[in-house]
C-alpha positions in Angstrom: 115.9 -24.2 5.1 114.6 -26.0 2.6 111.4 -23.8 1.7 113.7 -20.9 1.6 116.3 -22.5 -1.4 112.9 -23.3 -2.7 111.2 -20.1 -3.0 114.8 -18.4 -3.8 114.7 -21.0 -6.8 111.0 -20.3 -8.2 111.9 -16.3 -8.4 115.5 -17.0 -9.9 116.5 -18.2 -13.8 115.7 -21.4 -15.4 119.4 -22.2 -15.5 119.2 -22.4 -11.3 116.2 -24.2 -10.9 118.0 -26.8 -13.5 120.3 -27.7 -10.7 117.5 -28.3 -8.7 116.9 -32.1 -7.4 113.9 -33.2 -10.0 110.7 -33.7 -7.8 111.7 -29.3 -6.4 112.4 -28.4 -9.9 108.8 -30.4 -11.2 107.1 -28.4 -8.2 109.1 -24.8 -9.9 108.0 -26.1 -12.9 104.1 -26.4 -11.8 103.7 -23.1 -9.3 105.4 -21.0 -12.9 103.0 -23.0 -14.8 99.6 -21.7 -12.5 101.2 -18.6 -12.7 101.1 -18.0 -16.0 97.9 -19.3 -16.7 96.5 -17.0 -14.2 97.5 -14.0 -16.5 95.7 -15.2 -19.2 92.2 -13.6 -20.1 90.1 -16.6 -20.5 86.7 -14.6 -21.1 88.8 -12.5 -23.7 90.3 -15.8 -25.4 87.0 -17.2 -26.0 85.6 -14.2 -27.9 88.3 -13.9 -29.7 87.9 -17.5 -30.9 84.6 -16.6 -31.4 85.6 -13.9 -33.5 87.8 -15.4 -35.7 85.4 -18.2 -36.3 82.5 -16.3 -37.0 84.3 -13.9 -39.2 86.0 -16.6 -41.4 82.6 -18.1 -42.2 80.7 -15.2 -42.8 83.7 -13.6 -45.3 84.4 -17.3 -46.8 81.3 -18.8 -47.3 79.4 -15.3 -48.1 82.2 -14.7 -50.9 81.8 -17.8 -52.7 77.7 -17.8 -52.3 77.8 -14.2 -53.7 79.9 -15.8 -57.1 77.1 -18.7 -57.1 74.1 -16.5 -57.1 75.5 -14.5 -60.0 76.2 -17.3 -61.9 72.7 -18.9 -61.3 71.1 -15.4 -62.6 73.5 -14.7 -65.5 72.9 -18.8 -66.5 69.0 -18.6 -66.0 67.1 -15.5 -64.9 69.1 -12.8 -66.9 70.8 -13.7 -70.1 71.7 -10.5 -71.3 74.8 -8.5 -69.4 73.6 -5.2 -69.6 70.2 -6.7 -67.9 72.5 -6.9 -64.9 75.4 -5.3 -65.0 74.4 -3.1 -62.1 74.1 -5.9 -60.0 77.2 -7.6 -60.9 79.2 -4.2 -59.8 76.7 -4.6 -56.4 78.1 -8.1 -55.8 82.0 -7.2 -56.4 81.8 -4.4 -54.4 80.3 -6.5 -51.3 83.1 -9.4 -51.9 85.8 -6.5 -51.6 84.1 -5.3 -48.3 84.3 -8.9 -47.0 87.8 -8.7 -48.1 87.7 -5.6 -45.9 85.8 -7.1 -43.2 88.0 -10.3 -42.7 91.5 -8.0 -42.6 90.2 -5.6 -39.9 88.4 -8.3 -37.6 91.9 -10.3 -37.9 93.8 -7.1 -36.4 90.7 -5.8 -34.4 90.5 -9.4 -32.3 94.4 -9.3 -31.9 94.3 -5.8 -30.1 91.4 -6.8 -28.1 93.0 -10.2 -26.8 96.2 -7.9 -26.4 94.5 -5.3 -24.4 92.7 -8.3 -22.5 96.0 -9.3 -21.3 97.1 -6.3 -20.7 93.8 -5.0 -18.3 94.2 -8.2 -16.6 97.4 -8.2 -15.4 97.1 -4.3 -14.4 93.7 -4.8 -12.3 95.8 -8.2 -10.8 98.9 -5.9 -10.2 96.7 -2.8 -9.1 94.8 -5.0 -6.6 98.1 -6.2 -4.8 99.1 -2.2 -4.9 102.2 -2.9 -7.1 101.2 -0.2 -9.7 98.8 2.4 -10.4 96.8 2.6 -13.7 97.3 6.0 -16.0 94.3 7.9 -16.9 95.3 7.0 -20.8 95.1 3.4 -19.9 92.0 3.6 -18.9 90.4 5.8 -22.0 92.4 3.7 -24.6 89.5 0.7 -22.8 86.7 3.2 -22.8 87.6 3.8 -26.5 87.8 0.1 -27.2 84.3 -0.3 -25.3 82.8 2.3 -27.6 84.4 0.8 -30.8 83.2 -2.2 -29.9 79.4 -1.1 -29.4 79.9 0.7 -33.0 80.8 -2.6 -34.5 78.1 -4.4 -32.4 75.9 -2.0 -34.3 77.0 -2.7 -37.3 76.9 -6.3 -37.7 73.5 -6.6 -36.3 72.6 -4.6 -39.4 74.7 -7.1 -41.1 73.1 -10.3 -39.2 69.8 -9.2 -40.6 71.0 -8.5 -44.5 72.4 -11.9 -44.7 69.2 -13.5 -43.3 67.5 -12.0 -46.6 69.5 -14.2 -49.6 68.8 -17.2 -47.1 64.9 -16.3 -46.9 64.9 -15.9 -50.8 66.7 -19.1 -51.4 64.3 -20.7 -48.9 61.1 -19.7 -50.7 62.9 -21.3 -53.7 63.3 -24.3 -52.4 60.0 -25.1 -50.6 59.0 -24.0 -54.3 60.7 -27.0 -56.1 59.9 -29.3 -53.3 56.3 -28.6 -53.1 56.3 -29.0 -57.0 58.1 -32.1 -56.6 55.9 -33.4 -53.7 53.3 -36.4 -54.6 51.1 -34.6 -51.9 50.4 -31.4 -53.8 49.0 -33.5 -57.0 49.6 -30.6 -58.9 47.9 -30.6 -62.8 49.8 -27.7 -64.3 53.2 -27.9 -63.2 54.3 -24.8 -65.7 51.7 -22.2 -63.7 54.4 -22.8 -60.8 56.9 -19.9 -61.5 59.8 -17.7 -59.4 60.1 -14.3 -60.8 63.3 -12.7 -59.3 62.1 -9.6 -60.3 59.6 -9.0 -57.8 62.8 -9.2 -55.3 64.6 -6.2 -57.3 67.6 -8.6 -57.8 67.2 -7.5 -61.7 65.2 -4.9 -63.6 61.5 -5.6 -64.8 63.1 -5.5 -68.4 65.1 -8.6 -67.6 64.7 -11.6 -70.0 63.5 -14.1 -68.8 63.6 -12.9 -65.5 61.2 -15.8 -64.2 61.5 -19.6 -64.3 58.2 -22.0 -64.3 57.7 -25.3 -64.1 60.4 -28.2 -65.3 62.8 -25.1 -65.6 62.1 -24.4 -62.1 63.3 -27.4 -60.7 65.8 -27.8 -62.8 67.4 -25.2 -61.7 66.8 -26.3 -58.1 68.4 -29.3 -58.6 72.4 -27.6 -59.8 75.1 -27.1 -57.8 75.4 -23.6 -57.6 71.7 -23.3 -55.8 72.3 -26.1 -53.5 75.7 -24.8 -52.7 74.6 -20.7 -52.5 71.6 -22.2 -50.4 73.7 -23.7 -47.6 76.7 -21.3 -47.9 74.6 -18.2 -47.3 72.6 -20.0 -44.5 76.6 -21.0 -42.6 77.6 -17.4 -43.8 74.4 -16.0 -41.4 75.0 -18.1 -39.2 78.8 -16.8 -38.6 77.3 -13.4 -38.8 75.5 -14.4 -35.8 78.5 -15.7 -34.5 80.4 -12.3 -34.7 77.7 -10.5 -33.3 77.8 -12.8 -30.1 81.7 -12.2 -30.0 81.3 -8.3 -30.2 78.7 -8.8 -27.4 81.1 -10.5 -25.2 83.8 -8.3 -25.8 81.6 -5.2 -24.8 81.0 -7.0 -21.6 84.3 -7.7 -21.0 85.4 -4.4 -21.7 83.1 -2.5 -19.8 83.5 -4.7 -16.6 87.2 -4.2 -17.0 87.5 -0.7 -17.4 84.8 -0.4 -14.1 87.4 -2.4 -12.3 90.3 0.2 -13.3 87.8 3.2 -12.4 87.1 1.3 -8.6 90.2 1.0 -8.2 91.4 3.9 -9.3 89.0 5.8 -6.6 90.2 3.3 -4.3 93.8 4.4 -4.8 93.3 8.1 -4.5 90.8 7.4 -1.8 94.0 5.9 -0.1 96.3 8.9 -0.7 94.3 11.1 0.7 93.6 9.5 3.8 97.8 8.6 4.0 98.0 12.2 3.5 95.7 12.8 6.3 97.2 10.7 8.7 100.1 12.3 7.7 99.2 15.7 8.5 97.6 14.6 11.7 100.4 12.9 12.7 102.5 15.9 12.1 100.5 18.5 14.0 100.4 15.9 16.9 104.5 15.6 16.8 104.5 19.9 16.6 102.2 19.9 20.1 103.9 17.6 21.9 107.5 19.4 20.9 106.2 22.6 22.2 104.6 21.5 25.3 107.8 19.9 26.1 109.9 23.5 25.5 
C-alpha cells in the first residue's frame, strides 16, 4: 500500500508530495532529481563549455593583441600613416570579424546544447516506443552535422593563421634574448636587426621598417610586445580550443542522428512485421470461419 501512495506521489504535483511524511518526500525529491539529470546531454554540455571558452579567448585576447601590434609598428617600424594604412584597415576589419565570430559561436553553441537536449530525450523516448522521430527531425541533425564540419573547416584554417603572429613574435624574442645572452658574446650588437618587411607586415618603402641593436631590445622590453606576445600565443591556443569543441560536436552529432536513423529502421521494421502478423492473422480467422460454414 505503501509503494503504491508512493509511486502515485512521484508522478503527481509538488503541492502532493509536500504532504508527504519527510524521509518519502526526500526519496520523491532524489528519484525526480536522477531523472532529470538523465535528460541532460553531458557530452553536448562539455563542448559547449568548450566552445564558449575557446571562443572567448581567441575573440578577446586576439582583439586586444591585434590593437598592440599596431601600436608597436606605428611607434617603431612605420612612422609614417600612409606607410601603413593598408594594414591598419587589414587589422579593423579582422577585430570586426572577431566581433562576428564571438556573436555567432554564442548563438551557434546555444542551438547545439538545445538540439543536444532535444536528440537525447527523443532517442530515450523513441527507445521506450513512446514516440516516433519525424523525418525533419532528423535532417535539421544532419544539417547541424554538416554545419558543424563547415565550421570545423574553417577554424582549422583559422588555428593555423593565428599560429603565424605567435611564430613572428617568437623569432623576436629569441632575437632580443640571444642579444641579451652573456653566451653569445656578441661584438657588434647593432649588426643584430628585425626587418618586418621581409614578413609583408609593411611595404618595402616603410621608414624605418627594421630595428637593430639597442633599439631592438628596447623594443622587446615594452608592454605592448610582451603583452601581444602572450595574448596571441592564449588567443591560438583558444583557437585550438574551438577547433576541439567543433570536433566533439561533429561526433556527437553524427552518433546521434545514426541512433535516430537505427531506430527509425527499427520502427518501420516493426510496422511492417505488425502488419504482417496482422494480415496472417486475418486470413487464418477467414479459413477457419469458412470451414466452420
Amino acid at each position: 500500500m505503501v509503494e503504491m501512495d508512493e509511486e502515485k506521489t512521484c508522478c503527481g504535483s509538488w503541492l502532493e508530495a509536500m504532504r508527504l511524511p519527510y524521509q518519502l518526500y526526500c526519496k520523491c525529491c532524489f528519484e525526480c532529481c536522477i531523472k532529470c539529470l538523465g535528460g541532460v546531454p553531458y557530452a553536448s554540455l562539455v563542448a559547449t563549455i568548450l566552445c564558449f571558452s575557446g571562443v572567448a579567448l581567441f575573440c578577446g585576447c586576439g582583439h586586444v593583441a591585434l590593437t598592440g601590434t599596431l601600436t608597436m609598428l606605428e611607434n617603431h617600424f612605420s612612422q609614417i600613416t600612409t606607410d601603413h594604412a593598408t594594414l591598419t584597415i587589414v587589422i579593423q576589419t579582422m577585430q570586426y570579424v572577431i566581433y562576428g565570430i564571438a556573436s555567432f559561436f554564442f548563438v551557434y553553441g546555444i542551438i547545439l546544447l538545445a538540439e543536444g537536449f532535444y536528440t537525447t530525450s527523443a532517442v530515450k523516448k523513441e527507445l521506450q516506443s513512446q514516440f516516433k522521430t519525424t523525418v525533419c527531425g532528423r535532417c535539421i541533425t544532419a544539417t547541424f552535422v554538416f554545419l558543424t564540419y563547415i565550421l570545423g573547416l574553417a577554424f582549422l584554417g583559422i588555428f593555423g593563421f593565428s599560429a603565424i603572429p605567435v611564430f613572428l613574435f617568437y623569432n623576436m624574442w629569441t632575437t632580443c634574448a640571444a642579444m641579451k645572452s652573456p653566451i653569445a658574446n656578441i661584438t657588434d650588437p647593432d649588426s643584430i636587426c628585425v626587418d618586418v618587411r621581409q614578413y609583408g607586415i609593411i611595404p618595402w618603402n616603410a621608414t624605418p621598417g627594421k630595428a637593430c641593436g639597442s633599439t631592438l631590445g628596447d623594443i622587446c622590453s615594452t608592454s605592448e610586445f610582451y603583452l601581444s606576445f602572450h595574448l596571441y600565443i592564449v588567443a591560438c591556443a583558444g583557437a585550438g580550443a574551438t577547433l576541439i569543441a567543433l570536433i566533439h560536436y561533429l561526433m556527437i552529432l553524427s552518433a546521434n542522428w545514426a541512433y535516430l536513423r537505427s531506430s527509425c529502421n527499427q520502427n518501420e521494421y516493426q510496422d511492417i512485421k505488425t502488419k504482417d502478423d496482422d494480415a496472417e492473422e486475418g486470413g487464418s480467422k477467414e479459413g477457419l470461419n469458412s470451414s466452420y460454414s
